[in-house]
C-alpha positions as CSV (number, residue, x, y, z in Angstrom):
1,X,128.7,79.4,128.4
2,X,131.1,79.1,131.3
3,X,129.9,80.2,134.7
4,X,130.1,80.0,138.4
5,X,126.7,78.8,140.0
6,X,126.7,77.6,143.3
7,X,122.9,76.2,143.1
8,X,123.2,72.4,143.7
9,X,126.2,73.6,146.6
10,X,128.1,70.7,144.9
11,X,131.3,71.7,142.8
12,X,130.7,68.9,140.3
13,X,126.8,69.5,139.7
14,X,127.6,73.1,139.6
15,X,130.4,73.2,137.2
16,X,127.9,71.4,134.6
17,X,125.2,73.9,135.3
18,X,127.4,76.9,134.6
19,X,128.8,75.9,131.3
20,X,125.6,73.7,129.9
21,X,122.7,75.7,129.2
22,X,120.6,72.3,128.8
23,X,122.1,71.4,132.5
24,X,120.8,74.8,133.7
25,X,117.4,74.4,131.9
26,X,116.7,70.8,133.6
27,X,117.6,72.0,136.7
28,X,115.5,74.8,136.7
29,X,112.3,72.4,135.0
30,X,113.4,70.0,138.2
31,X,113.0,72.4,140.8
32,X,109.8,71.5,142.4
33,X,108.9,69.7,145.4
34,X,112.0,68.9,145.9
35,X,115.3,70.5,147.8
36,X,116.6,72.9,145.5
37,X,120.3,71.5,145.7
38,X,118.4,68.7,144.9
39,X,116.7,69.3,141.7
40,X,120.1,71.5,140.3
41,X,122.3,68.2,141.1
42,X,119.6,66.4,139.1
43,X,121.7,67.4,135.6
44,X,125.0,66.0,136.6
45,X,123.5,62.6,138.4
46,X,121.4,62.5,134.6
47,X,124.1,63.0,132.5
48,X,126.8,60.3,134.8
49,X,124.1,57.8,134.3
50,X,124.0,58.2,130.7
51,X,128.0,58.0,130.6
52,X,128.6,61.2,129.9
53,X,130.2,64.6,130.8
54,X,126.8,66.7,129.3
55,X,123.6,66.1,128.6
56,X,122.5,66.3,124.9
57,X,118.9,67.2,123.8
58,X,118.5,65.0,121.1
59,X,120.1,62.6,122.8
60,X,117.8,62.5,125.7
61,X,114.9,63.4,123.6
62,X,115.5,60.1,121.3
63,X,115.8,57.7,124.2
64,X,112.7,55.0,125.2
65,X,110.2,56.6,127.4
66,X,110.3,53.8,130.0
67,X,114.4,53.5,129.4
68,X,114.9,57.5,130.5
69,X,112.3,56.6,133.5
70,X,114.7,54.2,134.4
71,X,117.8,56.7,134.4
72,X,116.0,58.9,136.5
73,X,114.4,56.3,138.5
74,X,117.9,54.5,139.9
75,X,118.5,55.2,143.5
76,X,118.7,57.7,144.5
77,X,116.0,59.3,142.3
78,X,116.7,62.0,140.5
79,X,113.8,63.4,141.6
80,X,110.4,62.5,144.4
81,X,108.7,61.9,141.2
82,X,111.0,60.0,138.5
83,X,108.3,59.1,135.8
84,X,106.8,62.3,135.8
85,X,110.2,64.3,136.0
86,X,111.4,61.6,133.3
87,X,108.0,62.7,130.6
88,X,108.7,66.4,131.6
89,X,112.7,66.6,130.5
90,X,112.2,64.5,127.3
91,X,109.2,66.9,126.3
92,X,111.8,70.2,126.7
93,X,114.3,68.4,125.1
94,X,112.0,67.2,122.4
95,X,110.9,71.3,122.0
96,X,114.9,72.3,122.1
97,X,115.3,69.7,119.3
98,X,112.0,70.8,117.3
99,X,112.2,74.7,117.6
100,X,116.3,74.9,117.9
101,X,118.2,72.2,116.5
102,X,118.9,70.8,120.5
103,X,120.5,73.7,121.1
104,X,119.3,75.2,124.7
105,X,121.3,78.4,124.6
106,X,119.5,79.9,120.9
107,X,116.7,80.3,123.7
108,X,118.5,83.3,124.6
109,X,121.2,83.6,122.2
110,X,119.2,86.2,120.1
111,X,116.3,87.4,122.1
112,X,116.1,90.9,121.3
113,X,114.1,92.1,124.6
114,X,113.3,90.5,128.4
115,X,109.9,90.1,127.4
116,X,110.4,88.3,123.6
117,X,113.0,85.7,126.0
118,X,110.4,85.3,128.6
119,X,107.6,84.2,125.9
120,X,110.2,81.8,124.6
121,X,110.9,80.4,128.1
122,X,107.2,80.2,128.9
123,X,106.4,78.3,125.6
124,X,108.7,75.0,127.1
125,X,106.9,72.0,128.6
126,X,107.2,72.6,132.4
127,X,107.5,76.4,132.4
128,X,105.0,78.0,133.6
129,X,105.0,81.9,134.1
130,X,106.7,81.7,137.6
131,X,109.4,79.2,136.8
132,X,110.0,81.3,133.0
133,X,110.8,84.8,135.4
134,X,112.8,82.8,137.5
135,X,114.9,81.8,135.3
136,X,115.0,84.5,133.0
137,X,115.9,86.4,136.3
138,X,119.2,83.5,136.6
139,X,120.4,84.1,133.3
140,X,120.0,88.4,134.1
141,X,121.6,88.0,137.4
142,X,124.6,85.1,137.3
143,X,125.0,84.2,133.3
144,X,125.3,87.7,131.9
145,X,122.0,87.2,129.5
146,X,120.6,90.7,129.7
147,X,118.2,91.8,126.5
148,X,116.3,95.2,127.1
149,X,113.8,94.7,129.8
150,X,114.9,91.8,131.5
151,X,114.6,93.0,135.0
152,X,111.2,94.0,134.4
153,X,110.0,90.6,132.4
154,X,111.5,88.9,135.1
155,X,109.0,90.6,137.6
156,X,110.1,90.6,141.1
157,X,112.6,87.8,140.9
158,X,114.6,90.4,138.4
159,X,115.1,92.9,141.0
160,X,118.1,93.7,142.7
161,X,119.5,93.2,145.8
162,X,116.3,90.5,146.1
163,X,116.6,87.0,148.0
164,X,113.7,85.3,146.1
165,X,114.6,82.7,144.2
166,X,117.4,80.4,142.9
167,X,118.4,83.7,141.0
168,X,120.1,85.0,143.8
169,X,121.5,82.5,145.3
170,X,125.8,82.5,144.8
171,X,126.5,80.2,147.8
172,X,125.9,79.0,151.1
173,X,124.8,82.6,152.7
174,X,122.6,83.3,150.1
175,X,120.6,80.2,150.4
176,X,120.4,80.7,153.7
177,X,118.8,84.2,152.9
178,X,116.4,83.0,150.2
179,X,115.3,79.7,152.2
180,X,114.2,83.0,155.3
181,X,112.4,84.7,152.2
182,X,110.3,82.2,151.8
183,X,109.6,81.0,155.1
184,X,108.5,84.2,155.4
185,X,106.5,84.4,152.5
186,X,104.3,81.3,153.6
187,X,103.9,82.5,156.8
188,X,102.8,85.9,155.6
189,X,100.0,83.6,152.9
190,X,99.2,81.8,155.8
């Protein structure tokens, strides 16, 4: 995987993203509660702490509970909630090294249809339905991961042309756009 993403708007956290599919993964489990740019710079600051130029699921899954806390913990926090974030990304990366060998990408690698990859996203620890079509709507839209169906698996956040999510955001404009989409949505809840 070798991609452009532009979702942390910081060249170093986004080259990671686009050529680590773990990197995109905890990004995308991050991204709650928190900035966006935030959570998708969460990866790189991770993966610095640990010394290194990736982050590796068994790697991370291995590591002390209270020792990974403390990686994520350091100021600035990785994320608003570093003990909970901390539990969350050693539980997917314990699932990645359980069901596929700590490999992130055989999540997708061989899903046949949108809807057999969208079951597979929604089985991880910290993906709910939402988060699963969001980010099976990422890999559709910016990482070329496109099985039968994936537009309509992906629901809404699969459609084209659509400013909903961090699937369709390629740079500064189109934050801008997706921030107003969902300003708009809450105000439409309201």
């Amino acid at each position: 995987m070798n991609h452009t993403l532009r979702l942390a708007q910081r060249q170093d956290a986004d080259e990671l993203l686009g050529r680590s599919p773990l990197a995109a993964l905890v990004g995308m489990l991050l991204d709650q509660q928190v900035p966006m740019e935030w959570a998708f710079t969460g990866p790189r600051t991770i993966a610095t702490r640990l010394g290194r130029d990736d982050l590796d699921a068994r790697e991370i899954a291995a590591l002390p509970p209270e020792d990974f806390a403390a990686v994520l913990a350091t100021k600035p926090a990785v994320h608003r909630y570093p003990a909970a974030m901390a539990k969350r990304v050693q539980q997917l990366c314990q699932h990645l090294t359980d069901h596929h060998d700590g490999d992130a990408e055989a999540l997708w690698r061989d899903a046949g249809t949108g809807a057999e990859l969208l079951k597979r996203l929604n089985g991880l620890p910290g993906f709910g339905k939402q988060k699963a079509q969001i980010f099976l709507a990422l890999l559709g839209k910016q990482l070329g991961v496109t099985p039968e169906g994936w537009r309509e698996a992906a629901g809404p956040y699969g459609e084209e042309g659509s400013y909903r999510s961090v699937a369709d955001i390629t740079g500064p404009e189109s934050l801008t756009r997706v921030r107003a989409a969902k300003q708009e949505a809450k105000r439409s809840a309201g």
